[in-house]
mmCIF file of the N, C-alpha and C atoms, coordinates in Angstrom:
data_MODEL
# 
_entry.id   MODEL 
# 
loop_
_atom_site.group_PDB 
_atom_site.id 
_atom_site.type_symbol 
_atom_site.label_atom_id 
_atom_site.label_alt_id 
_atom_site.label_comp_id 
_atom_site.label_asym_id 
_atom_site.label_entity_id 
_atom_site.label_seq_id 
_atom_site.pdbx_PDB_ins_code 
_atom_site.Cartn_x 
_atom_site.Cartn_y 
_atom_site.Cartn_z 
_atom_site.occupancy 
_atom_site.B_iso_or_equiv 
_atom_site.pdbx_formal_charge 
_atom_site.auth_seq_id 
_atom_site.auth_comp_id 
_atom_site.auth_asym_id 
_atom_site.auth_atom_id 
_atom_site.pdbx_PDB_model_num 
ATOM 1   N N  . UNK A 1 1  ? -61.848 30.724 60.050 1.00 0.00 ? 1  UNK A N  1 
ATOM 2   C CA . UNK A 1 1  ? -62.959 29.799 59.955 1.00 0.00 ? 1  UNK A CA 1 
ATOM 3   C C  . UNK A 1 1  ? -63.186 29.170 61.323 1.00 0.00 ? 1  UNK A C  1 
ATOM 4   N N  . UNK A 1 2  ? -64.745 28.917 61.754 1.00 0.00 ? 2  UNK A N  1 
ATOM 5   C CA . UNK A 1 2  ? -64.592 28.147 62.942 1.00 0.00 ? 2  UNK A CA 1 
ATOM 6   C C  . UNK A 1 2  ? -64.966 26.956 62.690 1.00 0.00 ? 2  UNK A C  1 
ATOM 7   N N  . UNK A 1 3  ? -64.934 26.090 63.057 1.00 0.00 ? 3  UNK A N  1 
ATOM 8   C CA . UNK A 1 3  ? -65.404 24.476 63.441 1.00 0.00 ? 3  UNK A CA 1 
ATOM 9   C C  . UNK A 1 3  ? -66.965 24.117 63.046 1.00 0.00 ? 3  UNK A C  1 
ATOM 10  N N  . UNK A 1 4  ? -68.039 24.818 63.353 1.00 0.00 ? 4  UNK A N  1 
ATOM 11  C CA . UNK A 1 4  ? -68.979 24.372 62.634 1.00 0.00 ? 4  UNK A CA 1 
ATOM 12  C C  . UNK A 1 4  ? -69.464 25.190 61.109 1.00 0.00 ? 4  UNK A C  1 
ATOM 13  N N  . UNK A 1 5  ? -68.695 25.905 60.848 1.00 0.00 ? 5  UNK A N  1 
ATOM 14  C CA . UNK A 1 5  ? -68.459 26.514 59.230 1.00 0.00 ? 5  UNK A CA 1 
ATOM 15  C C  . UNK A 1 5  ? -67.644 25.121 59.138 1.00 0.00 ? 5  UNK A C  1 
ATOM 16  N N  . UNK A 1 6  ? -66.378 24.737 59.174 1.00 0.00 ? 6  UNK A N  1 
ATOM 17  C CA . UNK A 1 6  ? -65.510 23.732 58.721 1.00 0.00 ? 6  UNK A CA 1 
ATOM 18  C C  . UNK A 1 6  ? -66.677 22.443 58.231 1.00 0.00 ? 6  UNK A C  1 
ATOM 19  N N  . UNK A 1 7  ? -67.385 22.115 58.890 1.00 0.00 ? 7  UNK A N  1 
ATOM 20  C CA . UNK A 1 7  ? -68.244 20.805 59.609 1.00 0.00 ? 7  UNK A CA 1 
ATOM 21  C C  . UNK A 1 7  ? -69.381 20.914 58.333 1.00 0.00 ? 7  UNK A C  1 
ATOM 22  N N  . UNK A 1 8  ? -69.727 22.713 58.466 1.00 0.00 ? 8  UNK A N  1 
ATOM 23  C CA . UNK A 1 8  ? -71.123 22.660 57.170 1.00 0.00 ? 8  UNK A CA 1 
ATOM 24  C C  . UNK A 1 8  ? -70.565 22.212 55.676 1.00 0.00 ? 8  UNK A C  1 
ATOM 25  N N  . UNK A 1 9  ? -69.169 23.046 55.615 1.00 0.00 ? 9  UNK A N  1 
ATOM 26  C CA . UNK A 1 9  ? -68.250 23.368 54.137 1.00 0.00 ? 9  UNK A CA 1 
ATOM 27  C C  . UNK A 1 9  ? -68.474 21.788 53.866 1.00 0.00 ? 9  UNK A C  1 
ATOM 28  N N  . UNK A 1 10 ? -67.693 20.664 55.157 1.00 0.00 ? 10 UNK A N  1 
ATOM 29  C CA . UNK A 1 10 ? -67.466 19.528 54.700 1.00 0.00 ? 10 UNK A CA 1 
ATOM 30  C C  . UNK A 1 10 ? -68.407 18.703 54.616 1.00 0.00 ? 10 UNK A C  1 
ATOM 31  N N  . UNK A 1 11 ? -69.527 18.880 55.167 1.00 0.00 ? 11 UNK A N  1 
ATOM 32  C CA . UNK A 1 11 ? -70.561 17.927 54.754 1.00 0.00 ? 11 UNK A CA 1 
ATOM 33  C C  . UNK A 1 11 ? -70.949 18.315 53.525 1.00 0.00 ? 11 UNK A C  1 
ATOM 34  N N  . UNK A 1 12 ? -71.772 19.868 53.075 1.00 0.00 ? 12 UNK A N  1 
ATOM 35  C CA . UNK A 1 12 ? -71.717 20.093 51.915 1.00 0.00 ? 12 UNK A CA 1 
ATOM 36  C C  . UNK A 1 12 ? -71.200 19.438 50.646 1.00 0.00 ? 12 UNK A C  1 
ATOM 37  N N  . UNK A 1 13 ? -69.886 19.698 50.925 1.00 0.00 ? 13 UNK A N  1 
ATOM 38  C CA . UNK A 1 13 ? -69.157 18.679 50.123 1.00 0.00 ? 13 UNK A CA 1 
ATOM 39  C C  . UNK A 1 13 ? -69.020 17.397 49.464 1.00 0.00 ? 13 UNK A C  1 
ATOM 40  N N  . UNK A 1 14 ? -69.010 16.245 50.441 1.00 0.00 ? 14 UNK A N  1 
ATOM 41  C CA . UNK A 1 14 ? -69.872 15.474 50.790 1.00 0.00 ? 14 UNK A CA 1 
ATOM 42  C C  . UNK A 1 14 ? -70.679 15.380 50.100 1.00 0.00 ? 14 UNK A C  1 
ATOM 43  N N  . UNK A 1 15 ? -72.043 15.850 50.383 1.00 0.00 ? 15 UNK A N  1 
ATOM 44  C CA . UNK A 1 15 ? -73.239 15.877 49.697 1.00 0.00 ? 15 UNK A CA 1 
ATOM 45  C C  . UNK A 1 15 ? -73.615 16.148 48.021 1.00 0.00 ? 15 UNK A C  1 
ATOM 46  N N  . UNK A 1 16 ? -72.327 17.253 47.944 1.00 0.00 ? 16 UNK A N  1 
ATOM 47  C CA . UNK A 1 16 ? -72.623 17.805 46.568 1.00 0.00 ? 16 UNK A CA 1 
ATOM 48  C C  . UNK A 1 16 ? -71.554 16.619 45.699 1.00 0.00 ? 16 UNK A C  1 
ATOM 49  N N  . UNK A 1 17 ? -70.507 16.155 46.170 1.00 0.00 ? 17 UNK A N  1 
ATOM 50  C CA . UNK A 1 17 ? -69.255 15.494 45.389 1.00 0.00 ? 17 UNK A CA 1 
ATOM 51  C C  . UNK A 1 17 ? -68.945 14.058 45.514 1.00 0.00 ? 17 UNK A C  1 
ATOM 52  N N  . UNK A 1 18 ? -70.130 13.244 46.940 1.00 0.00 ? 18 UNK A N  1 
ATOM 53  C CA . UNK A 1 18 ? -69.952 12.023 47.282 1.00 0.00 ? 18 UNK A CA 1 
ATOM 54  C C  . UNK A 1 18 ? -68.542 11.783 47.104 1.00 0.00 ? 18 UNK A C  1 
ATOM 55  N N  . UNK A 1 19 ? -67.943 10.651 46.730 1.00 0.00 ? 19 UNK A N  1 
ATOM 56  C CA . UNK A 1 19 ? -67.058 10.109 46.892 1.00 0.00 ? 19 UNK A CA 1 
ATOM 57  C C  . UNK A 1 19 ? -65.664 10.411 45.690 1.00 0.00 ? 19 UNK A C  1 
ATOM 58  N N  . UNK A 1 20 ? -66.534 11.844 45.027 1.00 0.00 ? 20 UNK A N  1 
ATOM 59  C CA . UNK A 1 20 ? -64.610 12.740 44.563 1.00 0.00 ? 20 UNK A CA 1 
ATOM 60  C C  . UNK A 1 20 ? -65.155 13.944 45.276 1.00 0.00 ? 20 UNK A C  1 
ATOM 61  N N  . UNK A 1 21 ? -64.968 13.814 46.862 1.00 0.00 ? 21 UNK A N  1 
ATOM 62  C CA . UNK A 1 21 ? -65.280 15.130 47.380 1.00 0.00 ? 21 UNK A CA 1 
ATOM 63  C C  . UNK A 1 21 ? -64.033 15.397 48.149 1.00 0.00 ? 21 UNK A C  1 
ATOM 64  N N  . UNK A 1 22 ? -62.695 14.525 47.835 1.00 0.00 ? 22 UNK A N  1 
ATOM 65  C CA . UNK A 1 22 ? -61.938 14.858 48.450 1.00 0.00 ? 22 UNK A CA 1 
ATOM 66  C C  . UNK A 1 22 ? -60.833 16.592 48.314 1.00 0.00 ? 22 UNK A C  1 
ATOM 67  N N  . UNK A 1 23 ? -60.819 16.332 47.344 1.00 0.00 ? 23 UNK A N  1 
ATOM 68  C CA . UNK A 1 23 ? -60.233 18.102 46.711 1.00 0.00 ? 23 UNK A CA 1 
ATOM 69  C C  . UNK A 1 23 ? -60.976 18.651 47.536 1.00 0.00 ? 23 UNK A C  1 
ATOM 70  N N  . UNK A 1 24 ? -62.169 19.307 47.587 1.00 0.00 ? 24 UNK A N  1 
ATOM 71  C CA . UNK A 1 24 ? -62.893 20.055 48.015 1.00 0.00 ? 24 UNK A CA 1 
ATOM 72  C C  . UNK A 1 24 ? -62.735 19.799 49.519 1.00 0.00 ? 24 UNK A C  1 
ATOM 73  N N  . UNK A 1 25 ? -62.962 18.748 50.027 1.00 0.00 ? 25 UNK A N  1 
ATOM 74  C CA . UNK A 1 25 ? -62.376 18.446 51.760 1.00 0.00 ? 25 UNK A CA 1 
ATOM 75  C C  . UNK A 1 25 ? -60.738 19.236 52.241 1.00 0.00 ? 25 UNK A C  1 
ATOM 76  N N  . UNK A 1 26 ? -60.205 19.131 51.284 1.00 0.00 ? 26 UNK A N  1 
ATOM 77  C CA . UNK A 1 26 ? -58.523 18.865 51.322 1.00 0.00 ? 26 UNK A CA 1 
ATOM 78  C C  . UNK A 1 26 ? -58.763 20.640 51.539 1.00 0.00 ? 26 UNK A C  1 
ATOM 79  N N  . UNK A 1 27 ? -58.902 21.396 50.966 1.00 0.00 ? 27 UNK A N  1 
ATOM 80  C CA . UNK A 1 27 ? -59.114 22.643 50.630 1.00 0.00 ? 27 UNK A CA 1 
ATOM 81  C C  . UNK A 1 27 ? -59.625 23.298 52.424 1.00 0.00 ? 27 UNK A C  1 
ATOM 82  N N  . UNK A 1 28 ? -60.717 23.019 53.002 1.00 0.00 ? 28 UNK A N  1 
ATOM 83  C CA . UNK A 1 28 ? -61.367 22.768 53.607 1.00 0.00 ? 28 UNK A CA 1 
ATOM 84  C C  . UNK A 1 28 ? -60.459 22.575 55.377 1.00 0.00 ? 28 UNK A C  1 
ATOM 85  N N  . UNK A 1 29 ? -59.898 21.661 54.927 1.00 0.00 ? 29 UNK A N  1 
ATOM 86  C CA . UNK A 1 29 ? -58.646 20.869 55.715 1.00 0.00 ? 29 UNK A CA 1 
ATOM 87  C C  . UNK A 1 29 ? -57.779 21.641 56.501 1.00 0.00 ? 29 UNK A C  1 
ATOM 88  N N  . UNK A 1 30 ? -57.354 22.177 55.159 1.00 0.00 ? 30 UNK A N  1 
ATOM 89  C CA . UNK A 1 30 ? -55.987 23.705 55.119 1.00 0.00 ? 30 UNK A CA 1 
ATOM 90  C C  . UNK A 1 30 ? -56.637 25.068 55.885 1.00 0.00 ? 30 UNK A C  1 
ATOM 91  N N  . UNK A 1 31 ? -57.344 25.327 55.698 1.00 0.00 ? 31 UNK A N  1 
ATOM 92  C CA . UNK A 1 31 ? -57.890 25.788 56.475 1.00 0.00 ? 31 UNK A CA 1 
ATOM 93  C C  . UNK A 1 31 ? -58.293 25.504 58.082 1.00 0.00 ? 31 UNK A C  1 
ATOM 94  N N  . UNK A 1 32 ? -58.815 24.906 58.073 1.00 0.00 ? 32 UNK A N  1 
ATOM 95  C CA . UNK A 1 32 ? -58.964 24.484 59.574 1.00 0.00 ? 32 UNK A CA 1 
ATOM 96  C C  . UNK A 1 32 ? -57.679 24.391 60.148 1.00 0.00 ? 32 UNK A C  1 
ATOM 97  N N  . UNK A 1 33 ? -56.551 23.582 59.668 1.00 0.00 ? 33 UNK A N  1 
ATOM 98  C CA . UNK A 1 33 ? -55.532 23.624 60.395 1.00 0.00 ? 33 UNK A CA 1 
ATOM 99  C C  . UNK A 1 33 ? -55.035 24.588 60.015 1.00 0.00 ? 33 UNK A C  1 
ATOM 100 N N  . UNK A 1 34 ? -54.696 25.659 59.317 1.00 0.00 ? 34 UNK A N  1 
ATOM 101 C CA . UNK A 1 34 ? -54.007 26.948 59.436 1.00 0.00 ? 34 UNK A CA 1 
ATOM 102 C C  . UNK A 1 34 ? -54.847 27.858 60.489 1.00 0.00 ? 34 UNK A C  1 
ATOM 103 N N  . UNK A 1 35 ? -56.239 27.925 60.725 1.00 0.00 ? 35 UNK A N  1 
ATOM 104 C CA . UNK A 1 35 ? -56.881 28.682 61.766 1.00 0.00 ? 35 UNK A CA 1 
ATOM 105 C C  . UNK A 1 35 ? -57.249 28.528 63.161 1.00 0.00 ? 35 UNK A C  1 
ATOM 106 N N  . UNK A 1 36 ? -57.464 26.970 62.838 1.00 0.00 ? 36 UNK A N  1 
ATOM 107 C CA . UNK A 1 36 ? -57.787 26.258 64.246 1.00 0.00 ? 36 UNK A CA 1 
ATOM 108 C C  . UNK A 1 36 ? -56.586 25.403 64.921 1.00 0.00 ? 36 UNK A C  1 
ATOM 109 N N  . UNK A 1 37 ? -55.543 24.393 64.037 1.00 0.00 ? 37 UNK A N  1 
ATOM 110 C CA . UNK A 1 37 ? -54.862 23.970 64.482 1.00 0.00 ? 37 UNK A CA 1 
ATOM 111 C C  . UNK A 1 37 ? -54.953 22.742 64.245 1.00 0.00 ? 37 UNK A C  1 
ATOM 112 N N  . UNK A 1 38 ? -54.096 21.677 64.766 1.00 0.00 ? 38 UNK A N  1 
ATOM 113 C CA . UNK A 1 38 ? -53.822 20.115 64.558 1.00 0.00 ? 38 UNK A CA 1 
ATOM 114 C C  . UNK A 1 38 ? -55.233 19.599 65.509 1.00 0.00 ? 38 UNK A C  1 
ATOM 115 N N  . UNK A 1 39 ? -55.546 20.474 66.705 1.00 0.00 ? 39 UNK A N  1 
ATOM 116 C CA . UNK A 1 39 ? -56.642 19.189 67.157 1.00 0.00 ? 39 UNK A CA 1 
ATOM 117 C C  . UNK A 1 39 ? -58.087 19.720 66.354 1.00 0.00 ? 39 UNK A C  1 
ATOM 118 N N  . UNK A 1 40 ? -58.254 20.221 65.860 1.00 0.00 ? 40 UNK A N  1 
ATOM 119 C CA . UNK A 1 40 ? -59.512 20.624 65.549 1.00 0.00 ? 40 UNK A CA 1 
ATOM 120 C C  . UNK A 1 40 ? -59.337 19.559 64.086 1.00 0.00 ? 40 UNK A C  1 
ATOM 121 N N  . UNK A 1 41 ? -58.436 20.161 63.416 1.00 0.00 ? 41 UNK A N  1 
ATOM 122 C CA . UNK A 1 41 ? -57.953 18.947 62.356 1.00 0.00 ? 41 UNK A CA 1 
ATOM 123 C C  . UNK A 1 41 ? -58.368 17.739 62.331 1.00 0.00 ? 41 UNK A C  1 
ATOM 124 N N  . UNK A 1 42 ? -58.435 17.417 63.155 1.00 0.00 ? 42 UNK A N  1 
ATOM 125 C CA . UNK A 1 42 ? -58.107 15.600 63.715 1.00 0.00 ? 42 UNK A CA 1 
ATOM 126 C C  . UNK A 1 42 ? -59.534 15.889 64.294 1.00 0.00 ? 42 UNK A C  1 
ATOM 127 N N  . UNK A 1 43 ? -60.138 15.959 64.800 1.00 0.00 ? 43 UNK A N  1 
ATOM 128 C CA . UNK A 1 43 ? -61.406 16.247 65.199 1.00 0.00 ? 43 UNK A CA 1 
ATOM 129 C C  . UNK A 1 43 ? -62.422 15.773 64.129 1.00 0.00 ? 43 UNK A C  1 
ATOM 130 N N  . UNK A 1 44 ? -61.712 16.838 63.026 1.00 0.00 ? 44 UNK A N  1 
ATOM 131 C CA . UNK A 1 44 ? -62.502 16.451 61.962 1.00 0.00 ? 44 UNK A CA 1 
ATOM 132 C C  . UNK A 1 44 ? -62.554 15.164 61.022 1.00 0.00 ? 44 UNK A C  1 
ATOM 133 N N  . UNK A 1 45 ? -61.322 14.975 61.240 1.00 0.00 ? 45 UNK A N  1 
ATOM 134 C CA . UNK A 1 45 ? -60.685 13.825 60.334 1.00 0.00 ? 45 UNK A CA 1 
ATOM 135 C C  . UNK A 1 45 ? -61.700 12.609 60.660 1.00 0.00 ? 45 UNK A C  1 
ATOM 136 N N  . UNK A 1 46 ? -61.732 12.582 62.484 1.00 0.00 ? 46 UNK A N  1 
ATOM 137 C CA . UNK A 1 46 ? -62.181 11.914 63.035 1.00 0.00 ? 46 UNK A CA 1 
ATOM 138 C C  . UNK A 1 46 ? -64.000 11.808 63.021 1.00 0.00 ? 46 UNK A C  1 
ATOM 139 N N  . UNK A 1 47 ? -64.332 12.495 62.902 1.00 0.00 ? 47 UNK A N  1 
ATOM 140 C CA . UNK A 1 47 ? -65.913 12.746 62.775 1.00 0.00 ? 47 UNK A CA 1 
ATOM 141 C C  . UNK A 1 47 ? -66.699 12.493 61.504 1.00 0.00 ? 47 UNK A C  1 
ATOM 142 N N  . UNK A 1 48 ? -65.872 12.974 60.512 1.00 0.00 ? 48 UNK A N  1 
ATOM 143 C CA . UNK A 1 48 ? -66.346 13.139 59.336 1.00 0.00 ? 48 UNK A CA 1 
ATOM 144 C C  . UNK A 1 48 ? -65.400 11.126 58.631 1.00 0.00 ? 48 UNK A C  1 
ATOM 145 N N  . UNK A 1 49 ? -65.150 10.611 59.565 1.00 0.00 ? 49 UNK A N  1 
ATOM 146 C CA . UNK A 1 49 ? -64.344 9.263  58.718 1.00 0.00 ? 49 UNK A CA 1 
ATOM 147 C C  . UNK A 1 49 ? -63.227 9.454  57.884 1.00 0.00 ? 49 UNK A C  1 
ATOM 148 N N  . UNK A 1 50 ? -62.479 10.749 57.515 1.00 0.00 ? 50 UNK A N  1 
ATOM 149 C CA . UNK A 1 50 ? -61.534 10.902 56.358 1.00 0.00 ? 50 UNK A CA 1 
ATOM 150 C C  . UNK A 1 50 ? -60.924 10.550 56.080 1.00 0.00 ? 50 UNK A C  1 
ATOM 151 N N  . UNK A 1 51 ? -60.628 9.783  57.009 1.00 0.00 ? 51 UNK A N  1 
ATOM 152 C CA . UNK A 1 51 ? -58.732 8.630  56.658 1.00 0.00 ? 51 UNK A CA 1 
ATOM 153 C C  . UNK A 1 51 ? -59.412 7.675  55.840 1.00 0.00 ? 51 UNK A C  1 
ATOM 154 N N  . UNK A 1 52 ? -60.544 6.978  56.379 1.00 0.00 ? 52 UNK A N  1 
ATOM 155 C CA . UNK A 1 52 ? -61.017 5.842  55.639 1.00 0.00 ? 52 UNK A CA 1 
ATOM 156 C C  . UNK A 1 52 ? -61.668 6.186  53.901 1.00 0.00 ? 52 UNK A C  1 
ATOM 157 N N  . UNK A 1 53 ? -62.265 7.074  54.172 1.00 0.00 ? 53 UNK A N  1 
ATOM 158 C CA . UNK A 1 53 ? -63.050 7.216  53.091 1.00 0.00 ? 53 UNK A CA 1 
ATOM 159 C C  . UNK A 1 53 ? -62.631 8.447  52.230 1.00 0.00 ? 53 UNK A C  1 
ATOM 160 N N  . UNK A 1 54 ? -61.710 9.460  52.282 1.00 0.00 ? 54 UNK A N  1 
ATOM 161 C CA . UNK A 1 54 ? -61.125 9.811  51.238 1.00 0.00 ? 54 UNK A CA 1 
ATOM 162 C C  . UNK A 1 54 ? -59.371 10.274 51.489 1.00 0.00 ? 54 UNK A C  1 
ATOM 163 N N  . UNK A 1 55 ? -59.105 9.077  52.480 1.00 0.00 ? 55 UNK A N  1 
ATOM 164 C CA . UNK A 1 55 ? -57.445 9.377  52.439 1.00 0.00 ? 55 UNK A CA 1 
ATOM 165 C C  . UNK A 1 55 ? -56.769 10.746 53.212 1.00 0.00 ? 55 UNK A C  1 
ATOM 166 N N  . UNK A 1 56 ? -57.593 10.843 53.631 1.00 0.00 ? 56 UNK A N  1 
ATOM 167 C CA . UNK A 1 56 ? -57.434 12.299 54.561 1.00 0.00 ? 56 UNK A CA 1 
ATOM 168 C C  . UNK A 1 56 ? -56.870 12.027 56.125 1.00 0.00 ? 56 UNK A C  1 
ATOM 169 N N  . UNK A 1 57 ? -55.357 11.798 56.301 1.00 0.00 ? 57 UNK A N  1 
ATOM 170 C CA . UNK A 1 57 ? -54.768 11.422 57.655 1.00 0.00 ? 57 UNK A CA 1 
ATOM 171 C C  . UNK A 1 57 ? -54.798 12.229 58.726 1.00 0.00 ? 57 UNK A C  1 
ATOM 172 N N  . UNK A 1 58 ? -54.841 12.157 59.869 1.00 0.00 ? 58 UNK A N  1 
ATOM 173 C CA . UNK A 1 58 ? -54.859 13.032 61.224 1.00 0.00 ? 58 UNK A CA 1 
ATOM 174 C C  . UNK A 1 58 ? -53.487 13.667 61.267 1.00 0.00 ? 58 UNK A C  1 
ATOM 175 N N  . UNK A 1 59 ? -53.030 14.697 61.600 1.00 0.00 ? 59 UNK A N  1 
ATOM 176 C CA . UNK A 1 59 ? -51.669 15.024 61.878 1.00 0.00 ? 59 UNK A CA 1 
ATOM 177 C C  . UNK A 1 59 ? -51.354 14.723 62.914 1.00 0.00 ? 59 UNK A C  1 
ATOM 178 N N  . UNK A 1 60 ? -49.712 14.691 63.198 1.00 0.00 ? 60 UNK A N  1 
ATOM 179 C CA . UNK A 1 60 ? -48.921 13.882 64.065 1.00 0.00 ? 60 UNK A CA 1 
ATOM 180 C C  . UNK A 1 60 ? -49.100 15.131 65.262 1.00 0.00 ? 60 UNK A C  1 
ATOM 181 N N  . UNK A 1 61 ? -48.924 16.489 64.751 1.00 0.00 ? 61 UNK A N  1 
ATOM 182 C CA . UNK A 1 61 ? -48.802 17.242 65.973 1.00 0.00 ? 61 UNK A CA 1 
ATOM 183 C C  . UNK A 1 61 ? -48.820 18.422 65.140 1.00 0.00 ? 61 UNK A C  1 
ATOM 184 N N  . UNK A 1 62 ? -49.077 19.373 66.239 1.00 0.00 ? 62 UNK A N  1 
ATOM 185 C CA . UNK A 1 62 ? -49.757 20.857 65.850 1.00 0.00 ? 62 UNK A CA 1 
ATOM 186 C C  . UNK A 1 62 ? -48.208 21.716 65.228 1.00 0.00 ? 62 UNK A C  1 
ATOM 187 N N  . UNK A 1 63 ? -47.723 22.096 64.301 1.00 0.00 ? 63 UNK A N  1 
ATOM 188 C CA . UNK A 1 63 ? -46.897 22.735 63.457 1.00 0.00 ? 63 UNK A CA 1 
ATOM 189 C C  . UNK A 1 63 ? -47.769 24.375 63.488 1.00 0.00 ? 63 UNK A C  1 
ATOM 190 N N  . UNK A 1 64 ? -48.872 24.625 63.133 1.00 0.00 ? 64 UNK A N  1 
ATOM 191 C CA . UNK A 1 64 ? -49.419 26.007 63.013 1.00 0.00 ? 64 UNK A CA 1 
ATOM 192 C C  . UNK A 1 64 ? -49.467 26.783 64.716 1.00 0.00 ? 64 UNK A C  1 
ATOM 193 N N  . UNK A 1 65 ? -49.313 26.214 65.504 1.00 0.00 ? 65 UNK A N  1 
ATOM 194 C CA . UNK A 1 65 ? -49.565 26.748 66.665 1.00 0.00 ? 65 UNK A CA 1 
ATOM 195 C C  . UNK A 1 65 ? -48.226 27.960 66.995 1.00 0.00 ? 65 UNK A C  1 
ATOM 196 N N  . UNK A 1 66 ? -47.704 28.653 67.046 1.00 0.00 ? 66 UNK A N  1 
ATOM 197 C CA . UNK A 1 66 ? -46.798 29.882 67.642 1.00 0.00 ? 66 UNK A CA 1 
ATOM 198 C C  . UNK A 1 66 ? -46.819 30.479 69.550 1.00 0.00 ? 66 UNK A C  1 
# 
């Protein structure tokens, strides 16, 4: 997945689930950080508000990277 697929999925989301759109984010999430990694993660976390508004924390540090 790249970053603005991640960005459409999660606004989508969003849009279609307002405020129980977190499952569907979380889903979403796992992805990005299994493909892209911890900063893209956090990128998002950060853009989209997720910590605040559906509990969705930044990671401490990149674990998927090899």
């Amino acid at each position: 997945m790249d970053l603005e697929t991640a960005k459409q999925r999660i606004d989508s989301a969003i849009t279609q689930y307002g405020q129980h759109a977190a499952p569907a984010i979380d889903l979403v999430m796992n992805e990005v950080r299994s493909d892209l990694g911890a900063k893209a993660f956090n990128d998002l976390v950060e853009a989209f508000d997720l910590e605040l508004l559906y509990n969705i924390a930044p990671l401490e540090s990149d674990h998927s990277s090899s």
